[in-house]
MMTF fields as JSON, N, C-alpha, C and O atoms, coordinates in Angstrom:
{
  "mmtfVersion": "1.0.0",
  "mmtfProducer": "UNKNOWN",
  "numBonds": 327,
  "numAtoms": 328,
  "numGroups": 82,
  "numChains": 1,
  "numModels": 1,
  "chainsPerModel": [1],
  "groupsPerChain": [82],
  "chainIdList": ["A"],
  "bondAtomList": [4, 2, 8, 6, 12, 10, 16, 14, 20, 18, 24, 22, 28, 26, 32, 30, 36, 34, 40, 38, 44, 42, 48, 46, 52, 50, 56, 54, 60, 58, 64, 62, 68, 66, 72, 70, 76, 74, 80, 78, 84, 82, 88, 86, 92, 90, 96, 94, 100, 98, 104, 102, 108, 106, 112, 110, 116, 114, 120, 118, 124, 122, 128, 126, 132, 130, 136, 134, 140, 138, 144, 142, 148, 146, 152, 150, 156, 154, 160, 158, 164, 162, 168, 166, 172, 170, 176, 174, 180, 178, 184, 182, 188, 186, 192, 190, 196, 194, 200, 198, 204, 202, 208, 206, 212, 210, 216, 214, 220, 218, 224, 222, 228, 226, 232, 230, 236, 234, 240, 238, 244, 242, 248, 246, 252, 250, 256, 254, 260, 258, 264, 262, 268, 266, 272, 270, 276, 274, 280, 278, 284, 282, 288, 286, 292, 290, 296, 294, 300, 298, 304, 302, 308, 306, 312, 310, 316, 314, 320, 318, 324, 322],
  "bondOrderList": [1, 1, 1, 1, 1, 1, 1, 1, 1, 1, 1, 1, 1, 1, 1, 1, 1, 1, 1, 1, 1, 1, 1, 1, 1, 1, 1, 1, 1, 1, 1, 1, 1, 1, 1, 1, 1, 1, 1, 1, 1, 1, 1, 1, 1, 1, 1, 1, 1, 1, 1, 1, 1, 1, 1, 1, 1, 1, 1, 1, 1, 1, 1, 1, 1, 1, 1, 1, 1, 1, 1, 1, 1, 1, 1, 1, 1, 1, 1, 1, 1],
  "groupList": [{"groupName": "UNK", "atomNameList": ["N", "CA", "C", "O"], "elementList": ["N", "C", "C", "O"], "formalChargeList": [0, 0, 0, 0], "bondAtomList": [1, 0, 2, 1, 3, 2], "bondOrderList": [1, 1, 2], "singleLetterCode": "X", "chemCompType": "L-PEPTIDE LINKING"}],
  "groupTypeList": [0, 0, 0, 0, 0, 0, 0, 0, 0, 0, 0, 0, 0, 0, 0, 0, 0, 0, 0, 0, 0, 0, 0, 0, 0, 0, 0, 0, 0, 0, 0, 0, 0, 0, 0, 0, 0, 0, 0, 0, 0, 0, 0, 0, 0, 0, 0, 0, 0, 0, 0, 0, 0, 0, 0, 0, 0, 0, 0, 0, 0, 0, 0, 0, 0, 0, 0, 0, 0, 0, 0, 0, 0, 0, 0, 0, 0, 0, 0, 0, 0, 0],
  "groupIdList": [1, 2, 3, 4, 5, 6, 7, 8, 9, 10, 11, 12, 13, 14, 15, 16, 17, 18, 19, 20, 21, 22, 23, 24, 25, 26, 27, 28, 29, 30, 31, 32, 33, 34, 35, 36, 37, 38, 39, 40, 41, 42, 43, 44, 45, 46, 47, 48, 49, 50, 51, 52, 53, 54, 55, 56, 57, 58, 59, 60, 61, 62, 63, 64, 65, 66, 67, 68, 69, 70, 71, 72, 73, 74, 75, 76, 77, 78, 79, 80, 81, 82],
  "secStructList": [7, 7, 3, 3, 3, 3, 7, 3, 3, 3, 1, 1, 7, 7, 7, 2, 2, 2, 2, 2, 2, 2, 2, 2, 2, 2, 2, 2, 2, 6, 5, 7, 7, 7, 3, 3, 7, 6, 6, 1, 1, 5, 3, 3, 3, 3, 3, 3, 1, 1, 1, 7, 7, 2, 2, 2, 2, 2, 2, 2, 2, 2, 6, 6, 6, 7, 7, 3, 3, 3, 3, 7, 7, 7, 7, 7, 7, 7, 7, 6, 6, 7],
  "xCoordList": [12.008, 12.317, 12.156, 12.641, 11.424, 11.359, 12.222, 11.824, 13.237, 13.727, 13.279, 13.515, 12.806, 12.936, 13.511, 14.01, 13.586, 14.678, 13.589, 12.703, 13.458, 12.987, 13.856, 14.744, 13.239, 14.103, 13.119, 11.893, 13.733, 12.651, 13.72, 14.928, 12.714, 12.988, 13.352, 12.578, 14.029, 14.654, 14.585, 15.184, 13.731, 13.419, 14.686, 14.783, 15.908, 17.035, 18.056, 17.735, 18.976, 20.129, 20.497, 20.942, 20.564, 20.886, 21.377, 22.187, 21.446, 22.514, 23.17, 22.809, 24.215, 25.082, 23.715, 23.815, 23.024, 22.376, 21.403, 21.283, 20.704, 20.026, 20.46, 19.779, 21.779, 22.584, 22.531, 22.224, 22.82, 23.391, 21.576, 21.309, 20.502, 19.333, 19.483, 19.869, 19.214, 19.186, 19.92, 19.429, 21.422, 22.035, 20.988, 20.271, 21.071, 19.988, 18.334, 17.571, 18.055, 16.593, 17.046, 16.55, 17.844, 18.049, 17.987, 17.131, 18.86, 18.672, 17.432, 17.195, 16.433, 15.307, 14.329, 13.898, 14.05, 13.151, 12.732, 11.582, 14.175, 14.376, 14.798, 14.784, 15.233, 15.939, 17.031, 18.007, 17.259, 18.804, 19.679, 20.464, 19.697, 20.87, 20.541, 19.768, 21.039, 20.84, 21.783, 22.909, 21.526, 22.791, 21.936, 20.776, 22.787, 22.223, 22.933, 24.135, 21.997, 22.325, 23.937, 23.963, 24.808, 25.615, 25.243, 26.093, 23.787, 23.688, 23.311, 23.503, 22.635, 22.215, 20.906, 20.453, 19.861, 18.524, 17.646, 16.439, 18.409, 17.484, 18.629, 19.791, 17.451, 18.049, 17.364, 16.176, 17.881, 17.685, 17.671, 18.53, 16.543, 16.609, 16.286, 15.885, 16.594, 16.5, 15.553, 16.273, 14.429, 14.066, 13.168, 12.581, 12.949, 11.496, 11.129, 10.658, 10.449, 8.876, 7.834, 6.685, 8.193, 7.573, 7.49, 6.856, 7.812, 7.802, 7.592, 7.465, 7.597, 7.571, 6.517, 6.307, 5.631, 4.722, 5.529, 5.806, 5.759, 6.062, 5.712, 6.49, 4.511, 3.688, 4.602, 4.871, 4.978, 5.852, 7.682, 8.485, 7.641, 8.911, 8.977, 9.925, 8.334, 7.997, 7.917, 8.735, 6.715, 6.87, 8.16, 8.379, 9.177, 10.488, 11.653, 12.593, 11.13, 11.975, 11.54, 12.357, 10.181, 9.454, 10.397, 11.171, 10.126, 10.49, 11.9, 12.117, 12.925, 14.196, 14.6, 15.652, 13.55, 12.943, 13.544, 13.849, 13.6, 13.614, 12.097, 10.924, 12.855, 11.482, 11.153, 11.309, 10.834, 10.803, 9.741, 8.833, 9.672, 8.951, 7.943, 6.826, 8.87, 7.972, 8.938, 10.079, 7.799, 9.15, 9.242, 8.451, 9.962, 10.543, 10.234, 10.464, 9.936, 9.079, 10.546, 11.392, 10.735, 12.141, 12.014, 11.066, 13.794, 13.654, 13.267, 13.222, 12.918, 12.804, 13.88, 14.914, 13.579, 15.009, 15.35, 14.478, 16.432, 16.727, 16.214, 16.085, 15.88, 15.535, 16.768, 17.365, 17.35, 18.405, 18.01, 16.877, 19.336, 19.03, 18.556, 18.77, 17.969, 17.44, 18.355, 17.921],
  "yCoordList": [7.201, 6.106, 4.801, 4.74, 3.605, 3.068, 1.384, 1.102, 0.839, 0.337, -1.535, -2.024, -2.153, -3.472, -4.379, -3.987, -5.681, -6.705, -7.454, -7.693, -8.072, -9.155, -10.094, -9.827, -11.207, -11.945, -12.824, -12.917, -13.261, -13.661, -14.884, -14.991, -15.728, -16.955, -16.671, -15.801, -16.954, -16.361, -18.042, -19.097, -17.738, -18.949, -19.575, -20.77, -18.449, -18.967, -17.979, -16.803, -18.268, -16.962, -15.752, -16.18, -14.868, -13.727, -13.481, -14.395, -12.725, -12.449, -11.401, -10.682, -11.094, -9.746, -8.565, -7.417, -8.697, -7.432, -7.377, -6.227, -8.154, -8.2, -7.565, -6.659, -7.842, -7.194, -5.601, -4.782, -5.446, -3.855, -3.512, -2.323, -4.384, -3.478, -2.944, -1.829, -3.678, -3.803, -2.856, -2.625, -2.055, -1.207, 0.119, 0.807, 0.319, 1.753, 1.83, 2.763, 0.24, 0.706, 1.507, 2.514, 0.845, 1.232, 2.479, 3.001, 3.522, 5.06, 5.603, 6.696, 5.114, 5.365, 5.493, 6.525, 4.2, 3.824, 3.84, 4.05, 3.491, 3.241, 2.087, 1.519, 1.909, 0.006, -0.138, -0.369, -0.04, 0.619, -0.476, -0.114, -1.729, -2.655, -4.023, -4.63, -4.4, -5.996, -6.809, -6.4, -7.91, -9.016, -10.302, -10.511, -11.317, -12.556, -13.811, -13.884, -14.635, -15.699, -16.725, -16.973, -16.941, -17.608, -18.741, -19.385, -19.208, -20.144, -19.921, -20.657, -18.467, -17.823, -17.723, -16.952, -18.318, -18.885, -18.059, -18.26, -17.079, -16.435, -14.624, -14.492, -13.607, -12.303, -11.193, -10.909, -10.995, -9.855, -8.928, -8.658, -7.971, -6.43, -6.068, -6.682, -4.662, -3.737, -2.56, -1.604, -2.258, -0.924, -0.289, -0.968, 1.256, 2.171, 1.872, 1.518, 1.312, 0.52, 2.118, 2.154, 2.811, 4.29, 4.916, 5.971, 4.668, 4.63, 3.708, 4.035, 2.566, 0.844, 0.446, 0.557, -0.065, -1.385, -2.917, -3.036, -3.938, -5.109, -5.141, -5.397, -4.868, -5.333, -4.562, -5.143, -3.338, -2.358, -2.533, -2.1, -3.238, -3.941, -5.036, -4.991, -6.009, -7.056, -6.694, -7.181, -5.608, -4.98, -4.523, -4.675, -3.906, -3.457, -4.583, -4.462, -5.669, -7.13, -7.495, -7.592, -7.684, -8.099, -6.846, -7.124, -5.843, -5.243, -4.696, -3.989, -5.518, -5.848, -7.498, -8.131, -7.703, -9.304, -10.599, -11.72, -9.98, -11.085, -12.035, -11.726, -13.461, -14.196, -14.174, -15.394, -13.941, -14.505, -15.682, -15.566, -16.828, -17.846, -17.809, -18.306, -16.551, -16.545, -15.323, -14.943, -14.82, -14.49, -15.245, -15.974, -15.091, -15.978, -15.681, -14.574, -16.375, -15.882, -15.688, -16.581, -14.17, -14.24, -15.523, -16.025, -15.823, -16.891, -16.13, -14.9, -17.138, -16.889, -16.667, -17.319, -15.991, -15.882, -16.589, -17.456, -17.052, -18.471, -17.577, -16.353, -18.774, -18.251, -18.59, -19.607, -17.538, -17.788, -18.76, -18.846, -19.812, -20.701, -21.705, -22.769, -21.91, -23.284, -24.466, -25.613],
  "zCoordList": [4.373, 3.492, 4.268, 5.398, 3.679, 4.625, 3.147, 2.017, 3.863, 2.665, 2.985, 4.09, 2.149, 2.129, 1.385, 0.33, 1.697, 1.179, 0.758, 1.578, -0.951, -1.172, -2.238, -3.047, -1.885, -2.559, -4.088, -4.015, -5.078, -6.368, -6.499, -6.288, -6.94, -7.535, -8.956, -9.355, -9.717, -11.018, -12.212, -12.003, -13.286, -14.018, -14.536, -14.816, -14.674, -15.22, -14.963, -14.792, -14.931, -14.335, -14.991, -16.056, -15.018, -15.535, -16.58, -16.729, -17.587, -18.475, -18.228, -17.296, -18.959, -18.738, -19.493, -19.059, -20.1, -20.595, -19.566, -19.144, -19.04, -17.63, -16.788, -16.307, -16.318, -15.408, -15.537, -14.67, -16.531, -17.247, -17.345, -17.522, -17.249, -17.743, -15.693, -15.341, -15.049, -13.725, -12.871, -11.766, -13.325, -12.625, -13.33, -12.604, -14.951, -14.695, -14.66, -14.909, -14.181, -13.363, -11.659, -11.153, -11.265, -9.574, -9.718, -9.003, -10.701, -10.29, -10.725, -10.211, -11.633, -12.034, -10.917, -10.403, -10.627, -9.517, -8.405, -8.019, -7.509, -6.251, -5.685, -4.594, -6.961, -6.646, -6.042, -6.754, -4.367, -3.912, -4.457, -5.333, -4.116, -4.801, -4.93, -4.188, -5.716, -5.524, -5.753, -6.037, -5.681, -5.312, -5.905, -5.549, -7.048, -7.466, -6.436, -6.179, -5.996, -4.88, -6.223, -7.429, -5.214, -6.07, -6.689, -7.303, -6.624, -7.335, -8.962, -9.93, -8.838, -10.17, -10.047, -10.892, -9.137, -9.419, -8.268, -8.134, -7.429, -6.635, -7.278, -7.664, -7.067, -6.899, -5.438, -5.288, -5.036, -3.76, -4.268, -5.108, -3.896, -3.635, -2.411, -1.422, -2.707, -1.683, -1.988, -2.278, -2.041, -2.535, -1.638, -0.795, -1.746, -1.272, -0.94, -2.021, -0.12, -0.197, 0.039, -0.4, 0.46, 0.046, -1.165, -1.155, -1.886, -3.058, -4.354, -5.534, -3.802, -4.712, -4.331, -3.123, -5.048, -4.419, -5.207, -6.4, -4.106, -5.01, -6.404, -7.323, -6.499, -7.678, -8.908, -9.96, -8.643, -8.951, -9.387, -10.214, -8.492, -8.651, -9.4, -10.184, -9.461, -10.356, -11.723, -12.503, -12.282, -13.236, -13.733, -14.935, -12.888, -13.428, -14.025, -14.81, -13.287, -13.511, -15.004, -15.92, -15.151, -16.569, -17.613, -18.529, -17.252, -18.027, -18.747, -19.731, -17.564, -18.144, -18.73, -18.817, -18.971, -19.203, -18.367, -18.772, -16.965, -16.106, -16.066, -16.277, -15.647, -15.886, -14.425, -14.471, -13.123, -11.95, -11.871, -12.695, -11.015, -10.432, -9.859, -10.01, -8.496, -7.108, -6.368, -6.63, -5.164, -4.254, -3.347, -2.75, -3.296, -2.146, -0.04, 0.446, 0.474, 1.8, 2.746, 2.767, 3.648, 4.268, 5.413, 6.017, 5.366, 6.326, 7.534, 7.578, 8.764, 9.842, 11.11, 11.256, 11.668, 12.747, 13.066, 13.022, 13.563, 14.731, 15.715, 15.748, 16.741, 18.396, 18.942, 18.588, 20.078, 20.691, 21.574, 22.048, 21.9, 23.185, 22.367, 22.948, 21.207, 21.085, 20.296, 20.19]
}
């Protein structure tokens, strides 16, 4: 299993039926969990990537009629010492 974190720009914040579409894609798919940024406007996952292609995942978002933007690029590490 090899699992990754991405993050989506979200056109508008969630609804509760969004939410509820979103917990029974995860056991379907391979969507291990996700988490909406407290602002409402970004969402994180976690999924497969052995099993997911983004493109794949995106599709699952449309299809609980999330609107996404973009994804979002991970931040970068800090460098220690600087």
């Amino acid at each position: 299993m090899t699992l990754v974190e991405a993050t989506y720009q979200l056109q508008a914040p969630l609804t509760s039926a969004q939410l509820r579409a979103l917990g029974e894609f995860s056991n379907t798919y391979g969507l291990r969990r996700f988490r909406v940024e407290d602002d409402g406007r970004k969402l994180r996952f976690e999924y497969d990537a052995s099993r997911l292609k983004p493109t794949e995942v995106i599709h699952v978002l449309r299809g609980a009629k999330i609107a996404i933007l973009e994804r979002v690029p991970p931040a970068e590490p800090a460098l220690a010492g600087a």
